[in-house]
Backbone as CSV, one residue per row, in Angstrom:
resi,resn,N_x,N_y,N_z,CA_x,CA_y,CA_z,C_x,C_y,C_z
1,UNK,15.978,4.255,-2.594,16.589,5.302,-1.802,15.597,6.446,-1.608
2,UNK,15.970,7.570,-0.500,14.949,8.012,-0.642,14.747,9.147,-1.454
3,UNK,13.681,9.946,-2.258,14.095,10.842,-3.143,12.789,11.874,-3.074
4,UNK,13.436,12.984,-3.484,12.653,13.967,-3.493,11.653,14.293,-3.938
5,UNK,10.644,15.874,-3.904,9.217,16.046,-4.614,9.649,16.071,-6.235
6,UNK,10.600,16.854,-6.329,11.394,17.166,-7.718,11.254,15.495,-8.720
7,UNK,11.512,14.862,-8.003,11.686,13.403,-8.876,10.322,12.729,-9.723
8,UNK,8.960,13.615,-8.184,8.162,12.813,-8.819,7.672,13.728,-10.046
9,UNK,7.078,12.575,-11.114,6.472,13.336,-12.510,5.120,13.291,-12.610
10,UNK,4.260,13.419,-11.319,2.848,13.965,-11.896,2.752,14.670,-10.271
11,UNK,0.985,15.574,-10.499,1.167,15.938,-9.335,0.076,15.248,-8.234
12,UNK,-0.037,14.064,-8.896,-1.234,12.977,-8.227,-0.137,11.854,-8.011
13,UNK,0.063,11.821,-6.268,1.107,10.015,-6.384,-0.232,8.928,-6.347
14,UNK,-1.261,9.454,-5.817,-2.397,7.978,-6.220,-2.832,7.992,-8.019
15,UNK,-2.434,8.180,-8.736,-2.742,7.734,-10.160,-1.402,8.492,-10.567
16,UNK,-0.807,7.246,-10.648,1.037,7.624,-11.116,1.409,6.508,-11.791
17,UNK,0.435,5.549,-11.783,1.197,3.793,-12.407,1.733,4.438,-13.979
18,UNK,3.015,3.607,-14.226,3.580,4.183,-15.347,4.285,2.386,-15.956
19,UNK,4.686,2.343,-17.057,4.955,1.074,-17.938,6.721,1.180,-17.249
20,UNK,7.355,1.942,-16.655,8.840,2.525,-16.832,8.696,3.057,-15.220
21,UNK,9.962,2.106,-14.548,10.281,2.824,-12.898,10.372,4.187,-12.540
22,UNK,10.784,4.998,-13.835,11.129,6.366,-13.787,9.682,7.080,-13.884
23,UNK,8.657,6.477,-14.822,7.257,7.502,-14.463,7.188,7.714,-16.026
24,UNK,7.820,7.449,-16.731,8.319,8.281,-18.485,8.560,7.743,-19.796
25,UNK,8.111,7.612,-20.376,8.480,6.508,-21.493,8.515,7.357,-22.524
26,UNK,9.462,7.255,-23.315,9.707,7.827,-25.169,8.208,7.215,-25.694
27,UNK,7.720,8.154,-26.361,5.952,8.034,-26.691,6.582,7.162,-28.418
28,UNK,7.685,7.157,-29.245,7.897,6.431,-30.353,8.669,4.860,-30.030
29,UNK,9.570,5.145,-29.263,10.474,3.781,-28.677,9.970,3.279,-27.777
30,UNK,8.797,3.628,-26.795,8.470,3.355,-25.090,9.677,2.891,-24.300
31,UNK,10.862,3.476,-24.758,12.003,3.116,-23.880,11.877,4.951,-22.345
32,UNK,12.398,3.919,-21.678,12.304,4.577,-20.549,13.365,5.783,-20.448
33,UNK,12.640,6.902,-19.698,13.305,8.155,-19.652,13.820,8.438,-18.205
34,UNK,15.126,8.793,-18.338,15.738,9.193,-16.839,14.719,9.968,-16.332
35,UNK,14.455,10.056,-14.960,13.694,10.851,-14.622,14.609,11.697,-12.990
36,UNK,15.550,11.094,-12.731,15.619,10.967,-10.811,14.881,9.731,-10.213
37,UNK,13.753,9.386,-11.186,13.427,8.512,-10.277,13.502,6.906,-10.518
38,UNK,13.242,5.823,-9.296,13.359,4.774,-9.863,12.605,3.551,-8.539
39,UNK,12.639,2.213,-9.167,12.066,1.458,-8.424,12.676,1.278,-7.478
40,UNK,11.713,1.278,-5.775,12.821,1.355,-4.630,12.857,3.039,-4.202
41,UNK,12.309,3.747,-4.800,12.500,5.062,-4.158,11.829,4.929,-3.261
42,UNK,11.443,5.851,-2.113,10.611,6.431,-1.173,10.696,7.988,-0.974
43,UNK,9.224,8.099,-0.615,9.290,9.735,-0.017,8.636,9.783,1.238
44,UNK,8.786,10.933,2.356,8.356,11.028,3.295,7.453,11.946,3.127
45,UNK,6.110,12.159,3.288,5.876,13.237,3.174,4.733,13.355,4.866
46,UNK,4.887,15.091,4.611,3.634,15.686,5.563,2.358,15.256,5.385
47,UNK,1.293,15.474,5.856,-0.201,15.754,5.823,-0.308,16.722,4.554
48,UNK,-0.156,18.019,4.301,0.110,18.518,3.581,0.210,18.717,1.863
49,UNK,1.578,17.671,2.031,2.455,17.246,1.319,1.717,16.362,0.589
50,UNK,1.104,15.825,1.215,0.046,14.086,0.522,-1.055,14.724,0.204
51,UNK,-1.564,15.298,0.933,-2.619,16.115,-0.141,-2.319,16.800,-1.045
52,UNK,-1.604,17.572,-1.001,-1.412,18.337,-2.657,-1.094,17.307,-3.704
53,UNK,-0.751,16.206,-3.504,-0.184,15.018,-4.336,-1.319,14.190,-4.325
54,UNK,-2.848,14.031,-3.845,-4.070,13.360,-3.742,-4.429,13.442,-5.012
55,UNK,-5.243,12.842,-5.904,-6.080,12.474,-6.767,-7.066,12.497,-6.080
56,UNK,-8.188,13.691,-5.871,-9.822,12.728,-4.632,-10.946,12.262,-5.705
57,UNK,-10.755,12.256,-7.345,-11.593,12.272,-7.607,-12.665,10.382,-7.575
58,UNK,-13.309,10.133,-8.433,-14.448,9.163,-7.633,-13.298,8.092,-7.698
59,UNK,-13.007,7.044,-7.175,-11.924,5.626,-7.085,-11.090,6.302,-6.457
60,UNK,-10.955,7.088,-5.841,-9.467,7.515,-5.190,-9.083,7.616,-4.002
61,UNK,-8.788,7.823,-2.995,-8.686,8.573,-1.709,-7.578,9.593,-1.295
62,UNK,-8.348,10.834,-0.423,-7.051,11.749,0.168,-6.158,10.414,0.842
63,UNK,-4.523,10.995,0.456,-3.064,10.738,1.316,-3.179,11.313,2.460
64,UNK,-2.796,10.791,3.619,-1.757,11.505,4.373,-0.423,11.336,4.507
65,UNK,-0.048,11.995,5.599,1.580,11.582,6.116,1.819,10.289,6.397
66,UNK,3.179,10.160,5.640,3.319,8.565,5.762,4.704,8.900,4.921
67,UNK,5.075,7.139,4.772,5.963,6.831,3.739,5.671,6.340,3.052
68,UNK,5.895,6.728,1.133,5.375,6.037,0.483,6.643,5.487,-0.625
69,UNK,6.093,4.496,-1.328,7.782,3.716,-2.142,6.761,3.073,-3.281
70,UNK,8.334,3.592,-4.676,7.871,3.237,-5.342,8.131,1.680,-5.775
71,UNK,6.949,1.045,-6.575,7.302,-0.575,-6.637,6.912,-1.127,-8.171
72,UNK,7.368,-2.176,-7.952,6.814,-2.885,-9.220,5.380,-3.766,-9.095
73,UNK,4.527,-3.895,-9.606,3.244,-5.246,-9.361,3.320,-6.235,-10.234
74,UNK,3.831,-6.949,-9.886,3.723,-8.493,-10.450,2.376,-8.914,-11.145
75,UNK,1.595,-8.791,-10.421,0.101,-9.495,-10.345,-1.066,-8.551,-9.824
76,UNK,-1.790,-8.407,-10.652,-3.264,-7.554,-10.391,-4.527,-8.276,-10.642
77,UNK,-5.351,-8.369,-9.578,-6.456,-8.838,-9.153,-7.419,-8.363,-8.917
78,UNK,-7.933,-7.395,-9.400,-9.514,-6.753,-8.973,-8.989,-5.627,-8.001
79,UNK,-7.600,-5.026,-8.636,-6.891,-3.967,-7.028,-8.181,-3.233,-6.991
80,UNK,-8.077,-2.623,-5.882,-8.227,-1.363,-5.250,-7.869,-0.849,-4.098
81,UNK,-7.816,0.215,-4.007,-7.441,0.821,-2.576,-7.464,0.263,-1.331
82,UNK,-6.199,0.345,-0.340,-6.652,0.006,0.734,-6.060,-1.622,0.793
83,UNK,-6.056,-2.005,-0.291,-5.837,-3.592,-0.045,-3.831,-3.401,0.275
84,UNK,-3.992,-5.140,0.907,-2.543,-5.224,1.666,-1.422,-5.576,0.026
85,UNK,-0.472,-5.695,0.022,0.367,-6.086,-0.971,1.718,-6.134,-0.542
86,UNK,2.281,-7.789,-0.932,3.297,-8.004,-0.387,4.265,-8.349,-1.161
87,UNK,5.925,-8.427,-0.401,6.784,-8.553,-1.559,6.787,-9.619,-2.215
88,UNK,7.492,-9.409,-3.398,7.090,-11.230,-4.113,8.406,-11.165,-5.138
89,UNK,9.313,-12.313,-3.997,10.700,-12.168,-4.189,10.961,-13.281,-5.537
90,UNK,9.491,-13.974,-5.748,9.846,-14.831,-7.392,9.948,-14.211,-8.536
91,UNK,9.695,-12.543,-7.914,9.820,-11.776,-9.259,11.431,-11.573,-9.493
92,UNK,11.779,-11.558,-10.424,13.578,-11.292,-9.853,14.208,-10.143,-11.014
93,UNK,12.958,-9.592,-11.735,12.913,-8.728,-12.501,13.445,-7.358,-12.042
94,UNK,12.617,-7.244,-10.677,12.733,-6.250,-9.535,13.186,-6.484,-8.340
95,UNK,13.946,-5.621,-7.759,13.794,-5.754,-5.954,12.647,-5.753,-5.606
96,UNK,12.315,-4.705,-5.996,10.851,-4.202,-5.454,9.555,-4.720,-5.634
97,UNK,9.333,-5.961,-6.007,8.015,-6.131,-7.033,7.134,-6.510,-5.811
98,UNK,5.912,-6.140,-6.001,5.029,-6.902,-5.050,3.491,-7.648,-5.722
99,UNK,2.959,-7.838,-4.976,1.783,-8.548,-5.586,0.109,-8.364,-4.429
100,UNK,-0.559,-8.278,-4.558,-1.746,-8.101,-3.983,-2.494,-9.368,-3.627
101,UNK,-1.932,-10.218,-4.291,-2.522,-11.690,-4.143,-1.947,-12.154,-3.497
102,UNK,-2.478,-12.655,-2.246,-2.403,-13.429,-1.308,-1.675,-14.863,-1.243
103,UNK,-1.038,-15.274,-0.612,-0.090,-16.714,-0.507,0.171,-17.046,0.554
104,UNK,0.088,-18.256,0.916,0.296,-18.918,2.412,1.914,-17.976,2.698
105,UNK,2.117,-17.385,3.720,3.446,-16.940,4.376,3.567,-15.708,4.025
106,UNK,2.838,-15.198,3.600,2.541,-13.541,3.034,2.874,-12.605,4.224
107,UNK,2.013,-13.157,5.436,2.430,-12.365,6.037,3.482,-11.640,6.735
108,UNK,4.518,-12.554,6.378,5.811,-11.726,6.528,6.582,-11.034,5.935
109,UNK,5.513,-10.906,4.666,6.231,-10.467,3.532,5.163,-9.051,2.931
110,UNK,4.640,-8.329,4.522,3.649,-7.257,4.184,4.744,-5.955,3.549
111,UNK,4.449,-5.572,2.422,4.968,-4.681,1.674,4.349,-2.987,2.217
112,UNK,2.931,-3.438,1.909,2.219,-1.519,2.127,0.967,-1.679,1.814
113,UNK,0.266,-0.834,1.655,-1.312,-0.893,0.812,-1.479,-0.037,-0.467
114,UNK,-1.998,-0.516,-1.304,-2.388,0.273,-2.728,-3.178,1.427,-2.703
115,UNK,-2.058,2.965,-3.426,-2.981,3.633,-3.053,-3.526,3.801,-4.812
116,UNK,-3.051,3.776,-5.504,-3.187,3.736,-6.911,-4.015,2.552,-7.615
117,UNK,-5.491,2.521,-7.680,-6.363,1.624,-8.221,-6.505,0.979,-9.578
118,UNK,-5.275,1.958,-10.435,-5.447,1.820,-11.961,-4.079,1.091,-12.222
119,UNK,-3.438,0.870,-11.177,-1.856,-0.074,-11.890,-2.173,-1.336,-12.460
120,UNK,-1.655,-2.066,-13.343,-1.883,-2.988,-14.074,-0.478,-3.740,-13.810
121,UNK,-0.695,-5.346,-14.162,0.255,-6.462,-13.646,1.267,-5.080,-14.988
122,UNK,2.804,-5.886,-14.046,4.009,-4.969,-14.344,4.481,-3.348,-14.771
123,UNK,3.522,-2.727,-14.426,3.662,-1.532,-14.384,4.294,-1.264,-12.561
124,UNK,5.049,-0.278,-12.838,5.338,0.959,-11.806,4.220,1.685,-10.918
125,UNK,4.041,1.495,-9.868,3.218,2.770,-9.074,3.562,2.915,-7.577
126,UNK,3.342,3.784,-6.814,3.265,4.268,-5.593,2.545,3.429,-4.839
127,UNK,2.917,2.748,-3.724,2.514,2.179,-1.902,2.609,2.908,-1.151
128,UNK,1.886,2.832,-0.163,1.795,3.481,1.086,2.348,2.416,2.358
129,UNK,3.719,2.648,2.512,4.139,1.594,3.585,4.374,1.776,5.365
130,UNK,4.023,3.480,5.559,3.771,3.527,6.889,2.937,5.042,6.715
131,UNK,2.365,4.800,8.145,2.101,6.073,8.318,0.438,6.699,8.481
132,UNK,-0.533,7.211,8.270,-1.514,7.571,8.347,-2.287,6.677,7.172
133,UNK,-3.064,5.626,7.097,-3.588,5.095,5.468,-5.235,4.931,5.306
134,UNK,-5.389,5.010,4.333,-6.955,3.953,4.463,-6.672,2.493,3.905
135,UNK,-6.951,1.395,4.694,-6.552,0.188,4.642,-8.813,-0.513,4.335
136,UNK,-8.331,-1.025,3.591,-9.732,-1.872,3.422,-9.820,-3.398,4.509
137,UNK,-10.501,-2.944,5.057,-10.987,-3.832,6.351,-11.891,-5.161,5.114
138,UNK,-12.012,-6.280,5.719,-12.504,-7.419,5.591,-13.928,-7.150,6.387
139,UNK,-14.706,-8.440,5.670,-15.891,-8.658,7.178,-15.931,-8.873,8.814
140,UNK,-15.997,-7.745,9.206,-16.144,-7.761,11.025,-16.722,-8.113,11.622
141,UNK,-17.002,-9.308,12.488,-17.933,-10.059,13.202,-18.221,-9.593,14.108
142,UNK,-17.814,-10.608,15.242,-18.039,-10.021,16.713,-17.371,-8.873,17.525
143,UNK,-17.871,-8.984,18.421,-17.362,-7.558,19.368,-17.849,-6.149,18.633
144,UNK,-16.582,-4.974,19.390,-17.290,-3.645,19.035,-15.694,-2.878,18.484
145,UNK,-15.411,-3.157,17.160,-14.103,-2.576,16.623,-14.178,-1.257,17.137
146,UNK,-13.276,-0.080,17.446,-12.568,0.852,18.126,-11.394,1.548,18.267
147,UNK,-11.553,2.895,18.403,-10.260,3.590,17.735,-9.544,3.093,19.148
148,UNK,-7.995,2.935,18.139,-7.002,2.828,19.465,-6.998,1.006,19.014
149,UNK,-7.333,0.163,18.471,-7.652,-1.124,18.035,-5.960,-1.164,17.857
150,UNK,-5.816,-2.913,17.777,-4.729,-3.068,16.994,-5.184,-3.846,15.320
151,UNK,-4.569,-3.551,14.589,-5.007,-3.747,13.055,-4.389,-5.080,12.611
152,UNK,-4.519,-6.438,12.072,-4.024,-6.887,11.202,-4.130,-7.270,10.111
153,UNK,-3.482,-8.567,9.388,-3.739,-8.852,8.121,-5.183,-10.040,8.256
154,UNK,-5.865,-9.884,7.286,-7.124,-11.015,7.414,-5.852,-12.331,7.235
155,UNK,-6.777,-13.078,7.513,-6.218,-15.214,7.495,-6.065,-15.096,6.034
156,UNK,-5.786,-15.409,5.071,-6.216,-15.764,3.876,-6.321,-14.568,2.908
157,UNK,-6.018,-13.472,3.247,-6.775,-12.733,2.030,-5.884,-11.450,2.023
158,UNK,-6.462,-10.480,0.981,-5.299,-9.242,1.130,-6.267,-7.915,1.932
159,UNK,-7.083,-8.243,2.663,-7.741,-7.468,3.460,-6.987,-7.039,5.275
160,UNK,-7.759,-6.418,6.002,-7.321,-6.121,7.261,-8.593,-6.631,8.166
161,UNK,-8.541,-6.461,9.406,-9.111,-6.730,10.313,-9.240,-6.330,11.755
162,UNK,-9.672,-6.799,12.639,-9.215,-5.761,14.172,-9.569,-7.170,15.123
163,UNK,-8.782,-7.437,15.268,-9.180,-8.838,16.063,-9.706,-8.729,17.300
164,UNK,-9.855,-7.664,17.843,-10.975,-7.564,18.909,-11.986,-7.884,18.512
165,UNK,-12.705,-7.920,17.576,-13.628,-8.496,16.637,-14.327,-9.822,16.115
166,UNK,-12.822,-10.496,16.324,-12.797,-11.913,16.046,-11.979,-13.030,17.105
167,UNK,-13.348,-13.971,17.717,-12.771,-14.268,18.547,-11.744,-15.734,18.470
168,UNK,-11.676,-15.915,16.923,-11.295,-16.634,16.714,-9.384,-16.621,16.634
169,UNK,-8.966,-15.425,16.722,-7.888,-15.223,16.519,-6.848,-15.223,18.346
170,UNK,-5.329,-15.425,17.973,-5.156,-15.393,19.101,-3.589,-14.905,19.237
171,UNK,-2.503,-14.608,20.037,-1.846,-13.817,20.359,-0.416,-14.142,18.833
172,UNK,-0.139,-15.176,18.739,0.334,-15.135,17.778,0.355,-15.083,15.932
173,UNK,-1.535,-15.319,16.264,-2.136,-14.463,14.859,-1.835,-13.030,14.705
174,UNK,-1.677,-12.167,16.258,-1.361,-10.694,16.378,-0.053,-10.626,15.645
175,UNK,0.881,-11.250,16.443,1.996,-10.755,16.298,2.310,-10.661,14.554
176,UNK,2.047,-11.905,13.905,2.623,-12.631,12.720,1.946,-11.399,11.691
177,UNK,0.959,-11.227,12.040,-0.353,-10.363,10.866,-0.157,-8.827,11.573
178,UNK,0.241,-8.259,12.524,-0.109,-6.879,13.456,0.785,-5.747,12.388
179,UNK,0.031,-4.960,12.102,0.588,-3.517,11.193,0.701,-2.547,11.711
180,UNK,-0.362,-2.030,12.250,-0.491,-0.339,13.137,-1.683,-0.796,13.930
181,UNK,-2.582,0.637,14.018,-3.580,0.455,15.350,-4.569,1.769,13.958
182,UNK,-6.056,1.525,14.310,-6.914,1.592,14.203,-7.406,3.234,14.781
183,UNK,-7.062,4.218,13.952,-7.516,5.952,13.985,-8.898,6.148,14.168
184,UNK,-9.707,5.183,13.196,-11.163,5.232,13.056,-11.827,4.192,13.548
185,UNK,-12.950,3.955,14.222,-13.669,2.521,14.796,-13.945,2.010,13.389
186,UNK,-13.135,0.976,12.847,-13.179,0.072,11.645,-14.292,-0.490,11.441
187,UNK,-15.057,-0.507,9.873,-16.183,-1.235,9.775,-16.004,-2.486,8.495
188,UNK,-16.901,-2.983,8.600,-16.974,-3.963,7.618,-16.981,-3.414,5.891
189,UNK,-16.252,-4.147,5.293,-15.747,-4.158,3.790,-15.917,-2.968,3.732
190,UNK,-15.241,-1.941,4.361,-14.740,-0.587,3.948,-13.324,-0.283,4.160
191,UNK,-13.277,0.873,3.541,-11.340,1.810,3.739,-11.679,2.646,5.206
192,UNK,-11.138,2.165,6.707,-11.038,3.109,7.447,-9.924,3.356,7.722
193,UNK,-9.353,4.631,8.434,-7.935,5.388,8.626,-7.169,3.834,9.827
194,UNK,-6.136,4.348,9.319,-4.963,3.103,10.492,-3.704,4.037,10.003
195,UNK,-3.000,4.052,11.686,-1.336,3.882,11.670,-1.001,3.015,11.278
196,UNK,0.138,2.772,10.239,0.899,1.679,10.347,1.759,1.924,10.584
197,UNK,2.359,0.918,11.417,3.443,1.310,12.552,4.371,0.060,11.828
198,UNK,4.301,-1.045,11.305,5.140,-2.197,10.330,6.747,-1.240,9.987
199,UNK,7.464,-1.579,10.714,8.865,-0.479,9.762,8.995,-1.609,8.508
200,UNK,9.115,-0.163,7.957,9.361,-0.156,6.145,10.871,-1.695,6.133
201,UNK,10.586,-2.390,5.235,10.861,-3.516,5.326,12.364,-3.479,4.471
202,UNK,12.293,-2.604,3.212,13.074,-2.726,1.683,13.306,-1.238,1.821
203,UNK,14.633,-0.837,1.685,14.961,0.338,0.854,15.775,0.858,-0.167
């Protein structure tokens, strides 16, 4: 549901992964502490708003405006920023759980991108599921990627892409894989800015 600044308990949502949906754990029992908050929340925030809540230091990146929700991770793989992560309904622990690792049919099952680099398999942390992001692009081949692009999911992997790029792709690779459109002329194996325009899937 969606919930307020009040709920969240740090003042960094990119380094927020917590053992407990709420953000809080009893430091003698590690039983979980009410907080307001829980798995399945979302917040909307400003430009603003996401920056004062940024972590920039080195592994991190400024937020912007967007929507962001909190989730569970199943499975952690070498995260970092920027990568795609989708729901992963074999978890049944959570509504919310997702996973970063890639699986044939994933793509319909695009969750958000990781903005939190330090979550570990079954811990709690913050996604970025619409809105202004840095998404980690894959290797870019051909053509001349470009702001105004349309963005999708790589074939195979938890990366992005700009298929103007690749001429191997074709109208229903768009549709199946298509997230937002491309703020920054996208480069190879980096985080550049993208709308994602994907409506938020789970609430």
């Amino acid at each position: 549901m969606r919930t307020t600044l009040s709920a969240v308990q740090t003042k960094q949502l990119n380094n927020a992964s917590s053992n407990s949906p709420t953000g809080v754990v009893e430091v003698v029992t590690s039983l979980r502490i009410s907080t307001g908050l829980n798995s399945g929340d979302f917040l909307e925030l400003t430009d603003a708003q996401a920056a004062a809540l940024s972590d920039t230091a080195s592994g991190y990146q400024k937020l912007y405006s967007g929507i962001y929700q909190r989730v569970k991770f199943t499975a952690v793989t070498s995260l970092a920023v920027g990568q795609a992560c989708f729901w992963n309904p074999s978890d049944t622990s959570d509504p919310y759980a997702v996973t970063p690792v890639y699986a044939a049919g994933n793509k319909n099952n695009f969750a958000g991108v990781v903005i939190d680099p330090n979550t570990l398999a079954a811990q709690w942390a913050w996604i970025q599921v619409l809105g202004k992001a840095n998404v980690l692009f894959g290797t870019i081949g051909n053509g001349s990627p470009a702001i105004g692009d349309a963005v999708v999911l790589t074939a195979g992997a938890n990366t992005f892409e700009d298929p103007a790029s690749n001429v191997t792709w074709n109208s229903i690779n768009h549709l199946a894989g298509n997230i937002g459109v491309a703020l920054v002329a996208p480069a190879s194996t980096t985080l550049s800015l993208v709308d994602i325009k994907r409506a938020q899937s789970r609430f």
